[in-house]
Every structure is written in C-alpha cells, then in structure tokens.
N, C-alpha and C positions, 0 to 999 in steps of 0.2 A: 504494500500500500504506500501510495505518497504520501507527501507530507504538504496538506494547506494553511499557507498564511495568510489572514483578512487583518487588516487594523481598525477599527475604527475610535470615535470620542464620546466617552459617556461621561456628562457632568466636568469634571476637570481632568479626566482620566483616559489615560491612553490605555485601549484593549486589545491586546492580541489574541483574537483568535487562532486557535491550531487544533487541526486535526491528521485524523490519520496517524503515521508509526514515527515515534522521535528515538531513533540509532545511532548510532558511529556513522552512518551515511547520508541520514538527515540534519543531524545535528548539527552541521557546520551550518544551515542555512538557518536554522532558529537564532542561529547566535549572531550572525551576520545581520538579521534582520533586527536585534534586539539593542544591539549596536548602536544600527541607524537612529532608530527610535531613541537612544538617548540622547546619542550625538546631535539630533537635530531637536533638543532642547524638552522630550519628553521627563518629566518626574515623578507622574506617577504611574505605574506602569503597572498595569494588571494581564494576566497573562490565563485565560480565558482555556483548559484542558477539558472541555467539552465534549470534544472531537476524537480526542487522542486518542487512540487504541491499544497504543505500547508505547510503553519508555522505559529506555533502559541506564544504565551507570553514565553514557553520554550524555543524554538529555538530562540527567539532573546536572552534571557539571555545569551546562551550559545555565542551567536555571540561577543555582548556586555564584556562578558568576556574573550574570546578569545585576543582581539584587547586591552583591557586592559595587558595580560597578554604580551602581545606582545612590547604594551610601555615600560615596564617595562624592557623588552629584549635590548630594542634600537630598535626595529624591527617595520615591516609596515603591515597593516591589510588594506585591501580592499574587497569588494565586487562586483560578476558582475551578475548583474539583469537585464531584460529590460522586464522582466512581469509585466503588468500596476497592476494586484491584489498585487504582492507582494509588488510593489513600492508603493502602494497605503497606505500597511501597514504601511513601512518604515515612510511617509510623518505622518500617523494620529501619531505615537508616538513620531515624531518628530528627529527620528535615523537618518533620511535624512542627517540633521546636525548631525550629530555625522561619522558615518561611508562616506569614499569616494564609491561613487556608482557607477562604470561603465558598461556603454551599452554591450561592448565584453571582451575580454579578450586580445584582441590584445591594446583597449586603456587603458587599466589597467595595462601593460606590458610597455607601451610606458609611462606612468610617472613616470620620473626618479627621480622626488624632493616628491613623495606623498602627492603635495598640491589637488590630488582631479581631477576629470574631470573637463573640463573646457566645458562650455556652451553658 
C-alpha cells in the first residue's frame, strides 16, 4: 500500500493527514513533508493517523523527530489515533508518554495549552 499525504488548516493548526503503510520506504516522505511544514512556519502540527494501516520502528523515528524539531521551533506536535493496533504500539515503546494522543481531531484542536488529552 502507498503512503497518502493531505494537509490541511483546522482552527490554528496545521493537519496532516496520512494514510496507508509508514516503513523504511515510506518514511522518508512523511518526514520530508513534515519538514516543509515546519520550515514554512507551521507550529502546531497535528499529525492526523486515521488512514495508517502500519507503522513501523521508521515511522515512529520520523514522528519522534518531527515533534523534537518542533520544540525547538517553540511549536506543538500532537497526534490523532484511536486504532487500538496503532495505540497499542505507541503504549509497548512507551511514546504514549512522550507524544499527546488524541481520539479526533476536533479534541486535539480544542487544547489550547498542549498539556495533552485529558482522560
């Protein structure tokens, strides 16, 4: 399966959507495009795994580095997932803590201070 990228702007946020498989052969293009997005002045950046179907040890690096590259901006990095396989990943390497993980896009939109969903 490919890998699709869509961006669009909800509220002050920039969304990327992706679908499809995130590998060692796709990954170089999430990251590329994650890049642009900041380089071209995004900071908050929500990253929309709706679509995904697989991700592997690459696509988190790429994620992991994105949201690094984004501190460094002053900017905010999130995630929205609610596929129990993908979360499932998140939790076994322990990213859970690391990245905020929201259910939709609507409550990743709605936290204004980026401390995180709340549960």
């Amino acid at each position: 399966m490919e890998l699709s990228l869509a961006t669009r702007t909800v509220a002050e946020h920039t969304v990327l959507e992706v679908g499809g498989e995130v590998d060692v052969y796709t990954a170089p293009r999430l990251r590329e495009r994650l890049v642009e997005l900041v380089d071209s002045g995004a900071r908050n950046v929500i990253v929309d795994l709706g679509g995904v179907e697989f991700l592997d040890s690459t696509g988190l690096g790429v994620l992991v580095g994105a949201m690094k590259r984004l501190r460094v901006a002053n900017g905010r990095f999130g995630l929205v997932c609610s596929k129990e396989a993908l979360l499932k990943i998140f939790r076994i390497t322990a990213l859970d803590q690391v990245f905020p993980i929201y259910p939709t896009i609507e409550a990743a939109t709605a936290d204004s201070d980026g401390s995180g969903p709340t549960s």
